[in-house]
C-alpha positions in Angstrom: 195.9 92.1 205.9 197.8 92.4 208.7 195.2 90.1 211.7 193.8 88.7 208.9 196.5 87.0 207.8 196.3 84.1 210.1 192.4 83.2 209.1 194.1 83.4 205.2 196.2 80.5 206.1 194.2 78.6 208.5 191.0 78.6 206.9 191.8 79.4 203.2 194.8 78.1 202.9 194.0 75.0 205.5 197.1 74.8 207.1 197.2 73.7 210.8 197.4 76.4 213.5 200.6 74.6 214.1 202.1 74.3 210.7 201.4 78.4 210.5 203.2 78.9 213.6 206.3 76.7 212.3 206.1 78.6 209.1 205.9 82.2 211.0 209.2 80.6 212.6 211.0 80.1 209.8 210.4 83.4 208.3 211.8 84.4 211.7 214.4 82.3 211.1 215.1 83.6 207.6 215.1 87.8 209.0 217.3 86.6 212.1 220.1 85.2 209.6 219.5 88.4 207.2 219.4 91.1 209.5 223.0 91.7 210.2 224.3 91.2 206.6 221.3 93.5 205.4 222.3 96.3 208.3 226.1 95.7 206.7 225.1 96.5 203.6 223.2 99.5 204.5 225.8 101.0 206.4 228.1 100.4 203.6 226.1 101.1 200.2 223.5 103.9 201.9 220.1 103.3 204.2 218.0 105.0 201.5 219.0 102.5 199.2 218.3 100.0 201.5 214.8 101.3 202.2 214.1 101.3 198.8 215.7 97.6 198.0 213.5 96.3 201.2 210.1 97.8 199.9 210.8 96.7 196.3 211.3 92.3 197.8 207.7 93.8 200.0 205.5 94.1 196.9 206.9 91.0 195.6 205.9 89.1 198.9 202.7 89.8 199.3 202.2 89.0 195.6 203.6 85.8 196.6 201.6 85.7 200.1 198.5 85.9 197.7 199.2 83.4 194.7 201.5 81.2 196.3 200.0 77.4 196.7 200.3 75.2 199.3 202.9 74.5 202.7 205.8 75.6 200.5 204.3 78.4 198.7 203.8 80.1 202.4 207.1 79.5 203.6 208.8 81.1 200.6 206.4 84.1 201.1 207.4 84.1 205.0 211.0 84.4 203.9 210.1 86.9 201.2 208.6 89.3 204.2 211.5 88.4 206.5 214.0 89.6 204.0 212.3 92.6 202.7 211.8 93.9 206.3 215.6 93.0 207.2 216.7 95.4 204.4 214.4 98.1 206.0 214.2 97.9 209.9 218.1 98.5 210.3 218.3 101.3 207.4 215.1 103.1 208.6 216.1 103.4 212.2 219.4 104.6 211.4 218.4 107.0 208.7 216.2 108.8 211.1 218.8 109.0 214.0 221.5 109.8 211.2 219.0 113.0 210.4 218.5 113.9 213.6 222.5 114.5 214.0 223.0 116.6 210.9 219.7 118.8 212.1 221.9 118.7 215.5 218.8 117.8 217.0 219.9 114.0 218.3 218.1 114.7 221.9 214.8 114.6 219.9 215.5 111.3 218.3 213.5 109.4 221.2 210.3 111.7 220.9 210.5 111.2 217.2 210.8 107.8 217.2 208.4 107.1 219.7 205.6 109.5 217.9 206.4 108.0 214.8 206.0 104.5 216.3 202.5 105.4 217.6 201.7 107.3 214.7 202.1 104.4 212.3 200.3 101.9 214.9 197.4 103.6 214.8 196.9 104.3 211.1 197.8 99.8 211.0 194.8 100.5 213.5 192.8 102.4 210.2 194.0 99.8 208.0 192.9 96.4 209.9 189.4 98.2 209.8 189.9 98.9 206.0 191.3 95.3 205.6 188.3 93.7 207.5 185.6 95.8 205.6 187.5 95.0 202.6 187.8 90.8 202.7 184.5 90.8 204.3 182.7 92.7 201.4 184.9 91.2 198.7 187.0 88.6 199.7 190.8 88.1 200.4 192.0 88.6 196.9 190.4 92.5 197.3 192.4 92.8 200.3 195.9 91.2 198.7 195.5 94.0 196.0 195.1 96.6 198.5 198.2 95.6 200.7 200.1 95.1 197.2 199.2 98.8 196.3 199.9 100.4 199.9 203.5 98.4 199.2 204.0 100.6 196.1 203.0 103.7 197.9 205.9 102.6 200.8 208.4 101.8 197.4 207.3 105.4 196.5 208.6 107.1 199.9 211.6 105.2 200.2 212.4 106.9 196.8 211.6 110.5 198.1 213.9 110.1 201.2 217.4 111.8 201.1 220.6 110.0 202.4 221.9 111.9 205.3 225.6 113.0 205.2 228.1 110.5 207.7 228.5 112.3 211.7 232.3 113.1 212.0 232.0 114.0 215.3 231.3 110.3 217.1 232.7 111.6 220.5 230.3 114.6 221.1 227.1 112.5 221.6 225.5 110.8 225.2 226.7 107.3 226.2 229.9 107.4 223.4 231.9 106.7 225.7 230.5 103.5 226.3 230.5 102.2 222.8 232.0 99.3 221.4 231.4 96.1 219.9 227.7 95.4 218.6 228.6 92.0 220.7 229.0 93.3 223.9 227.8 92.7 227.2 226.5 96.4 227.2 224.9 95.9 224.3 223.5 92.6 225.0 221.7 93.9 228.3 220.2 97.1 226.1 219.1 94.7 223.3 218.0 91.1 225.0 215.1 92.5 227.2 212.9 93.4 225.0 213.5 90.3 222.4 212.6 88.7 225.3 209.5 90.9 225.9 208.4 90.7 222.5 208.6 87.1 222.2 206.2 86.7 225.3 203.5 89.7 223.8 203.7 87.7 220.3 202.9 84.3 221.2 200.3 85.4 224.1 198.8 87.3 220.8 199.0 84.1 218.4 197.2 82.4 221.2 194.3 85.0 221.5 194.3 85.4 217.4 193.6 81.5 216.9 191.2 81.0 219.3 187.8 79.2 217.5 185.1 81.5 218.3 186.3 84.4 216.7 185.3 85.1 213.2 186.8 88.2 210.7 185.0 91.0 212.1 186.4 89.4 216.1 190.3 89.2 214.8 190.0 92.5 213.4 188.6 94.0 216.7 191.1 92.2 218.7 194.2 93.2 216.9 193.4 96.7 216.4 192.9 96.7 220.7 196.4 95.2 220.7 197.9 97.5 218.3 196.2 100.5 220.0 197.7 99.2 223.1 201.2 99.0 221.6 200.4 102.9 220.4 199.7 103.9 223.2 202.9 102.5 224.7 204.4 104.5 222.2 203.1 107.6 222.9 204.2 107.6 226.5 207.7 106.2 225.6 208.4 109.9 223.9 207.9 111.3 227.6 209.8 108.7 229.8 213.8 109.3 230.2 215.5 106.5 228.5 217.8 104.9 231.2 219.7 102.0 229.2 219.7 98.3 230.1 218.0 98.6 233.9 215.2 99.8 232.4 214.6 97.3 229.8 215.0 94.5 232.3 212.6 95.9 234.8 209.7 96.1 231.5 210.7 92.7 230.7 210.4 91.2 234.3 206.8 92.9 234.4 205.7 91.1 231.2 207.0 88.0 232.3 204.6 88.7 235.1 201.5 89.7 233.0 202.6 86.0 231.4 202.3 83.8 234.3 198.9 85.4 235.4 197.6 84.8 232.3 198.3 81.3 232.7 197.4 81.1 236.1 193.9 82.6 235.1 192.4 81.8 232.0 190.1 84.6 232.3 192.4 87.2 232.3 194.6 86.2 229.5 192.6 88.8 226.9 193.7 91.4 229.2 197.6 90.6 229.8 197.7 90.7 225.7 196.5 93.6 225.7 198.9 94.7 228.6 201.8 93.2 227.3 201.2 94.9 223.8 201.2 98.4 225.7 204.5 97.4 227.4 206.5 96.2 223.9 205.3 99.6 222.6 206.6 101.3 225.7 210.1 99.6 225.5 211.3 99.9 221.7 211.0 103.6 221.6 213.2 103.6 224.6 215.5 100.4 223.3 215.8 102.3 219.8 217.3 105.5 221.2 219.7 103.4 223.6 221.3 101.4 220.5 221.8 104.5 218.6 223.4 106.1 221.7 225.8 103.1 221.9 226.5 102.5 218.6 228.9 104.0 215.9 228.0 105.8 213.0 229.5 103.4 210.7 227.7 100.5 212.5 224.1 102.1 213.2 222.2 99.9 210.6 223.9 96.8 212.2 223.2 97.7 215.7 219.2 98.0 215.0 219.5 94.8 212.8 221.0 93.0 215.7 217.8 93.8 218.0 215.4 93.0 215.3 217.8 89.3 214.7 217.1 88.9 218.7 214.0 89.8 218.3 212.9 87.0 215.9 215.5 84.5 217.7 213.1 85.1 219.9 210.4 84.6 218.6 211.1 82.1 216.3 211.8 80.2 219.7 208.0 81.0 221.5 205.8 80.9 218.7 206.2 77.1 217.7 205.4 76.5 221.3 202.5 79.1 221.3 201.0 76.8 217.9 201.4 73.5 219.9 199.4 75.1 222.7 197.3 76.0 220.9 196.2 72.7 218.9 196.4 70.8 222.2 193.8 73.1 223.0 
C-alpha cells in the first residue's frame, strides 16, 4: 500500500490533503520521540528482540490503518507505524554492522548495506505494482490483507535472525578514535545532512503524489520511478568511498539545489523528485556506515535511532508545509 496510501485517506477516507500531511507529522512526531528510547532498549535487551517486538506493533498497524474510522482512527494508526518502525530501524542497522564485526568483515558493511538498501527498494518497486493491480481489481480492503500478510512474513524473519555476540575490541575499527557522545558536533554534522535531505525529497514527493490528475494506476507509476531512483542511488552508494560529514553536506547542498529549480520551474519539478530520490538513496548507505564507524558497540542502536529521530524532526517540520502548498494549490 505503500503510494497508495495517500489516495486511501484522501479519497476513501476524505480527509484533506492537509489534514493527511498534519497526521503523517504526528506519526513523525511520535517515531522522533521513540526512536532513542527504542535504540536504548535494543542495545540493552538485544536487536533481534527488538526486530521482532517492532514487526509484531507493524501487523497490528496496518490492521488499524485498515479498520480504523475517522481523523483519530488515522492518527493512532500513524503512531502505531511510527513506533513499530522505531523498534526496528535502530536494531536492524546495528544487527547487521554487529554481524559484520564478528565475521571480521566490518569493511563490507557499506556494500552490504547499500545492496541491501537497493535490494529491498526494488522489490517495494514489485510490490506497489502488486498493490496497484491488487486495489484496482479488488479494492483497498484486498490490498490491507496483503500488507497485513507480508507483515507476518517480516514477524517471521525477525524470529529466524540470530543475536550477534557484543565486539570487545571497540579500538581496532576505522574512525574509533573519533567517537564519543551520540550528541556531538561530529556526530551532528554526519547525521543532520541527510535529515535535511530527506525532508526536502519527502515533501517535493507529497507534492507530486497529491497532485489531482493522477489516478491509482498514475501514483503507482510515479512512486515506483521515485523508489527506483532511490535504488539506484543505492546501488552506486556500495561503490563510492564513504568520506564522513563533507560529504553528506555537499549531497545535501545539491538537493537543496534540485529544490529551488523545481520551484523556480514548474515544469521540471517531476524530474528534481525524481533526482532528489536518487540522491537520499545515495547518501544513507554512506550516512549508515559513518554512524556505525563513530559509534560504540554498546550505543549502536541509539546512534541509528538518533538519524532516523532527525530524520522525522525533519520531516515532521516540511511536510505540514508541503500539505498547505498543496491545498493552496
Amino acid at each position: 500500500m505503500h503510494g497508495l496510501y495517500l489516495l486511501w485517506w484522501v479519497q476513501e477516507k476524505h480527509v484533506s490533503p492537509a489534514a493527511v500531511a498534519s497526521i503523517l507529522a504526528a506519526g513523525n512526531v511520535a517515531l522522533m520521540l521513540s526512536e532513542v528510547p527504542t535504540g536504548w532498549l535494543a542495545d540493552r535487551f538485544g536487536h533481534r528482540a527488538s526486530l521482532i517486538l517492532g514487526s509484531a506493533l507493524q501487523i497490528v498497524a496496518m490492521l488499524w490503518c485498515w479498520l480504523g474510522e475517522g481523523v483519530v482512527g488515522l492518527i493512532v494508526a500513524c503512531v502505531l507505524v511510527a513506533i513499530a518502525d522505531a523498534f526496528r530501524s535502530g536494531a536492524g542497522q546495528a544487527l547487521v554492522y554487529r554481524s559484520c564485526l564478528a565475521l571480521d568483515r566490518e569493511r563490507d558493511f557499506q556494500r552490504i548495506e547499500a545492496r541491501s538498501h537497493a535490494a529491498e527498494l526494488c522489490a517495494l518497486v514489485v510490490l506497489l505494482v502488486a498493490g496497484g493491480v491488487i486495489v484496482g481489481t479488488w479494492g483497498f480492503a484486498a490490498g490491507w490483507i496483503a500488507e497485513t500478510v507480508l507483515s507476518g512474513l517480516g514477524l517471521c524473519l525477525a524470529c529466524a535472525m540470530t543475536e550477534p555476540p557484543a565486539h570487545e575490541r571497540d579500538d581496532d575499527r576505522p574512525c574509533a578514535a573519533h567517537r564519543g557522545s551520540l550528541l556531538s558536533l561530529p556526530m551532528m554534522l554526519i547525521v543532520g545532512p541527510a535529515a535535511c535531505l530527506g525532508a526536502i525529497a519527502g515533501a517535493a514527493a507529497f507534492i507530486a503524489q497529491t497532485a489531482d490528475s493522477r489516478g491509482i494506476a498514475g501514483i503507482t507509476a510515479l512512486v515506483a520511478v521515485i523508489t527506483l531512483a532511490e535504488a539506484a542511488g543505492a546501488a552506486i552508494a556500495g561503490r563510492v568511498r564513504e568520506r564522513g560529514a563533507a560529504q553528506q553536506v555537499l549531497l545535501a547542498a545539491a538537493g537543496a539545489a534540485l529544490a529551488a529549480i523545481a520551484f523556480a520551474v514548474p515544469p521540471v519539478c517531476l524530474i528534481a523528485v525524481v533526482a532528489l530520490s536518487f540522491l537520499i538513496g545515495l547518501a544513507e548507505p554512506l550516512r549508515d556506515t559513518a554512524i556505525q564507524r563513530a559509534a560504540r558497540d554498546d550505543t549502536r542502536a541509539r546512534a541509528a535511532s538518533l538519524a532516523s529521530a532527525c530524520d522525522t524532526a525533519a520531516a515532521a517540520l516540511a511536510l505540514p508545509v508541503a500539505g498547505f502548498w498543496r491545498s493552496r494549490r
